[in-house]
C-alpha positions in Angstrom: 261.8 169.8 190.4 258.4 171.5 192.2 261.1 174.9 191.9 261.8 174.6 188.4 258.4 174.2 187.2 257.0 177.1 189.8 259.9 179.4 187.6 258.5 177.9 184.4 254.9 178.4 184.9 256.0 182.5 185.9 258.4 182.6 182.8 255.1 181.9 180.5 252.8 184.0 182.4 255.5 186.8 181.8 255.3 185.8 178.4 251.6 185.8 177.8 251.7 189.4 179.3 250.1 188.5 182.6 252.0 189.1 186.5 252.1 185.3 188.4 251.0 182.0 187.8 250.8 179.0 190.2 252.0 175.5 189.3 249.8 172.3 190.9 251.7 169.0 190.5 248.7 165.9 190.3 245.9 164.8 188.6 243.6 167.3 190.7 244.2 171.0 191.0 242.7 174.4 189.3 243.6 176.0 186.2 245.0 174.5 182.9 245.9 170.8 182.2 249.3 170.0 181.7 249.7 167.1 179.6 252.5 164.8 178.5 252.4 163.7 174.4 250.2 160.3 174.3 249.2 160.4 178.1 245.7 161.9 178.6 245.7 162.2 182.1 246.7 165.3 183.7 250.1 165.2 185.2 250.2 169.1 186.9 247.6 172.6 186.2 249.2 175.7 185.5 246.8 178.8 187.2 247.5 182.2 185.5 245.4 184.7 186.7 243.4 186.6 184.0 244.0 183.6 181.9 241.0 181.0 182.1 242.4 178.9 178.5 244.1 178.4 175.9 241.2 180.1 173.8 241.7 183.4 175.4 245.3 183.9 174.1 244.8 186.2 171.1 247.6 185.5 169.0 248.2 182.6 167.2 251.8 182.3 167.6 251.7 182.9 171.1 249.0 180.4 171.4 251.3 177.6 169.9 253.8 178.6 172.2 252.3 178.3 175.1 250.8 174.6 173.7 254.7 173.8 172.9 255.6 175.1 176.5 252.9 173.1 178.1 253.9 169.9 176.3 257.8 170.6 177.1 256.6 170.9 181.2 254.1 167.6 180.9 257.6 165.9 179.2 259.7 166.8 182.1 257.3 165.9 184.8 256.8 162.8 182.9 260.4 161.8 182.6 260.8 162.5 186.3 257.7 160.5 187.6 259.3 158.0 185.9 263.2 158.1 187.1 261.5 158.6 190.5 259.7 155.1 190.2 262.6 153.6 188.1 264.9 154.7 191.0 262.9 153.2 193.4 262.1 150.1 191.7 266.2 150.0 191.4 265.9 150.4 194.8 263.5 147.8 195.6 265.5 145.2 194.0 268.6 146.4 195.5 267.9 145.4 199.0 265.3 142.3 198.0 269.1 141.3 196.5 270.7 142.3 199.9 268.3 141.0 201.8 268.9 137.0 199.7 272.5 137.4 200.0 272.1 138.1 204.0 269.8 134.6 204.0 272.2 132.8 201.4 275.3 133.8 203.7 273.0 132.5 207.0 272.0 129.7 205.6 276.2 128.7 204.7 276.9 129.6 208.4 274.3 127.4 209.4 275.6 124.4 207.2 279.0 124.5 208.4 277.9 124.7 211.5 275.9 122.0 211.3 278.9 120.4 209.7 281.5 120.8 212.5 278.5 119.5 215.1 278.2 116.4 213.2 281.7 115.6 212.7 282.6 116.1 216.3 279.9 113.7 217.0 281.2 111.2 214.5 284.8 111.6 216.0 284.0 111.9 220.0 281.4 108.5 219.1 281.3 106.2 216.2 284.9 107.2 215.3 286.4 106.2 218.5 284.8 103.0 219.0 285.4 102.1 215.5 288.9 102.6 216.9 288.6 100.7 220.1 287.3 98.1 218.2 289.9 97.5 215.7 292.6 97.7 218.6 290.5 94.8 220.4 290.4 92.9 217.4 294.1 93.2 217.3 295.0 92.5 220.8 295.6 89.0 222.2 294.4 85.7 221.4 293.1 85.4 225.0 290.4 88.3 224.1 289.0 86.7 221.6 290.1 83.2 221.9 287.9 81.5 219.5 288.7 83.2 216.7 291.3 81.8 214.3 294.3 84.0 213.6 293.2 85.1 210.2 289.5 85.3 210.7 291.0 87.6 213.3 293.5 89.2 211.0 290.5 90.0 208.2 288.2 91.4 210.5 291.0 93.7 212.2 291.7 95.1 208.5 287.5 95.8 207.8 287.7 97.7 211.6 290.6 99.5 210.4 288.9 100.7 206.6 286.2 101.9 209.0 288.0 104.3 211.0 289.7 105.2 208.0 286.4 105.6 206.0 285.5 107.4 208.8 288.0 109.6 209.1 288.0 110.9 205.4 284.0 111.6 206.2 285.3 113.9 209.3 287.1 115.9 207.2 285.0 116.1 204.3 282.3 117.7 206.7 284.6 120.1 208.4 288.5 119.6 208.1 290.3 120.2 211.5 293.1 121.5 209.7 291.0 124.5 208.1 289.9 125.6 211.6 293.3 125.0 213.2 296.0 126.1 210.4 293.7 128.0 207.8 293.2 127.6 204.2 296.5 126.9 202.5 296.7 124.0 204.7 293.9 122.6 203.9 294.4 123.0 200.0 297.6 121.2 200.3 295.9 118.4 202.0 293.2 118.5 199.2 296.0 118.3 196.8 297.7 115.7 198.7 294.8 113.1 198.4 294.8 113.9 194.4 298.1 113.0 194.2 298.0 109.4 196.6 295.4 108.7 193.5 297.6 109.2 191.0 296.9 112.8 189.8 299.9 114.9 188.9 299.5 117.9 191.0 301.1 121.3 191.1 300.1 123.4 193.9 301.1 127.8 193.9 300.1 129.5 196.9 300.8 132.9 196.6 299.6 136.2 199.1 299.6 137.6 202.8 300.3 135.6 205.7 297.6 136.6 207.4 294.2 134.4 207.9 291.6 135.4 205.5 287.9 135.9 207.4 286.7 132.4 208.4 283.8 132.7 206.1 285.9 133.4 203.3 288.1 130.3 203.8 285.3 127.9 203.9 283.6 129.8 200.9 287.1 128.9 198.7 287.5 125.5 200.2 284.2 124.3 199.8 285.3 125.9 196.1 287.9 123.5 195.8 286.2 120.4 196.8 283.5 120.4 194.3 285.8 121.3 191.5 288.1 118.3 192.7 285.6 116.2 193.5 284.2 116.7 190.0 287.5 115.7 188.3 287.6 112.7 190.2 284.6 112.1 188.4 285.0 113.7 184.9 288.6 113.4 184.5 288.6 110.1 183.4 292.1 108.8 184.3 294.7 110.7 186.5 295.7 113.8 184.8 297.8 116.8 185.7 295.9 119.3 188.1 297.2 122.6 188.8 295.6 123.9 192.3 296.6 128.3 192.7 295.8 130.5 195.4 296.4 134.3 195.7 295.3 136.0 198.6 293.7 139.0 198.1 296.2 142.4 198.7 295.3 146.0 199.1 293.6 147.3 195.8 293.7 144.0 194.8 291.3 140.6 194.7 292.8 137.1 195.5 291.3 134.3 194.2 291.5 130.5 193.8 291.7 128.2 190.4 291.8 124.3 189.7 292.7 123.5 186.4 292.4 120.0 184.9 293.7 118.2 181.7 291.4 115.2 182.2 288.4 114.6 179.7 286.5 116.8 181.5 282.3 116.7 182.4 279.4 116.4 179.7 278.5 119.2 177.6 275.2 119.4 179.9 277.0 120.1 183.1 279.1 123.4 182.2 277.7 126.2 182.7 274.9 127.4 180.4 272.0 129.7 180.6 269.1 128.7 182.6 270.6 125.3 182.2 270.3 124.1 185.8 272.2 120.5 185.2 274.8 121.1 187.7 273.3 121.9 191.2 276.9 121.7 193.0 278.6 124.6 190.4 275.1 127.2 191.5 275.9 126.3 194.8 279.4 127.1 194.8 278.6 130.2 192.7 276.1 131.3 195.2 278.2 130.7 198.0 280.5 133.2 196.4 278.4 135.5 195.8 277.1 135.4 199.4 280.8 137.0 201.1 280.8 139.3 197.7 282.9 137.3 195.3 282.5 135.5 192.3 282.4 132.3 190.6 283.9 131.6 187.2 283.2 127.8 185.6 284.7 127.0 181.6 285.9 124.4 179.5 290.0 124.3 179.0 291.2 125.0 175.7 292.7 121.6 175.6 290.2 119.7 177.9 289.3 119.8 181.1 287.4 122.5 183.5 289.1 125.9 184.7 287.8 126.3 187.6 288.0 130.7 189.6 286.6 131.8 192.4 287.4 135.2 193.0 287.7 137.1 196.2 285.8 140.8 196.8 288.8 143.0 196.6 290.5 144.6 199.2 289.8 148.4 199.4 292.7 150.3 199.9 293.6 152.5 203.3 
């Protein structure tokens, strides 16, 4: 840009009838003001030697060139002071926005991780002796011989619901079968639960046999549990609940969708602006956005919630 005005400021000395000029870009320098339309403060000084001012241009027409000249250079330097600060202030809120995501993405690692501590500690512990204590219950009469068979019998049946209660806490913090057999897996087992309720489920799971990135799998999973989670509370009765996942391909993004027919949630928990009813939906959303995808939360055409979360796509080789 300094270049193009250095050529300018000659071009109009040539003009005026004079051999060089010198362009200063600033609010401090020698020579004549140059001056963007509205702004008062200098932006640049044009030095012609021989020329002190406007006043000493003789001719009137040249005069009014060199004033439309001067206003053409103060509108270019002020259109690219200001792309300069709009580029960095683009800039600036680019990697303010990295920098979140980076703390949103650490702060999911550390949840899960904090997830699968915990549920090994509930299963290595409380979950065992839950366990060893439903299988004394159930033992002989000598081991607890002043007990009556169904008094017996009743509390074998609470120590069993709490291993079982137990056990559907486990995987709700951290499913074995996400770390051990991936994704589709564990969707299958979410869908399986739906349908010993009573839910008519269809399940599509479509895409590469390879493992997606561990990060992306709890990112979709975690998906899938809200959204199911939230028609076992929404729904109203059993309905039909279609669960698809396509894993992403080269040039292409994979995603995830849960679609209900139930009744579906309030009108103040889908999405809206600013709205800020549903904290589990901006989580999910967030956590999307963290490993570069993206969350998509609507109403059905005939009832229910469409729930999408999409994958960032696969760049081809």
């Amino acid at each position: 840009m300094s270049e193009v005005l250095d050529q300018c400021a000659e071009r109009l000395a040539f003009f005026l009838g004079y051999r060089s000029a010198r362009f200063t870009p600033g609010g401090e320098g020698s020579g004549i003001a140059i001056r963007a339309v509205g702004n008062e403060e200098p932006l640049g000084f044009i030095a012609i030697e021989g020329l002190a001012g406007e006043r000493d241009i003789r001719d009137e027409e040249d005069r009014e060139t060199f004033r439309l000249y001067l206003e053409l250079m103060g509108a270019a330097i002020d259109r690219n002071r200001r792309d300069g600060e709009r580029q960095r202030l683009v800039e600036t809120l680019l990697d303010r926005e990295k920098r979140l995501e980076m703390l949103v993405e650490r702060m999911f690692s550390a949840q899960e991780s904090e997830r699968l501590r915990v549920s090994q500690e509930l299963h290595d512990g409380v979950a065992q002796t839950a366990t060893a204590l439903a299988r004394l219950i159930e033992g002989s009469g000598s081991e607890a011989p002043d007990l009556p068979a169904a008094e017996r019998a009743r509390l074998a049946e609470i120590a069993r619901g709490l291993v079982r209660e137990l056990r559907a806490v486990i995987g709700g913090l951290r499913p074995t079968l996400l770390d051990d057999l991936g994704l589709e897996a564990a969707i299958r087992a979410l869908a399986d639960g739906l349908e010993d309720e009573g839910y008519r489920v269809s399940v599509s799971l479509t895409g590469s046999a390879d493992r997606l990135p561990r990060i992306l799998e709890t990112a979709l999973f975690r998906v899938a549990q809200e959204a199911i989670a939230n028609i076992r509370k929404h729904a109203g009765v059993p309905c039909a609940v279609g669960l698809e996942l396509a894993l992403p391909k080269e040039g292409r993004s994979g995603f995830l969708r849960i679609v209900d027919t139930g009744r579906g949630p309030p009108g103040d928990c889908l999405p809206q602006e600013d709205s800020g009813k549903h904290i589990g939906i901006g989580v999910m959303s967030e956590r999307m956005t963290a490993v570069g995808g993206s969350l998509e939360w609507r109403a059905g055409e005939r009832g229910g919630v469409i729930v999408t979360a999409y994958l960032p796509e696969v760049p081809a080789p």
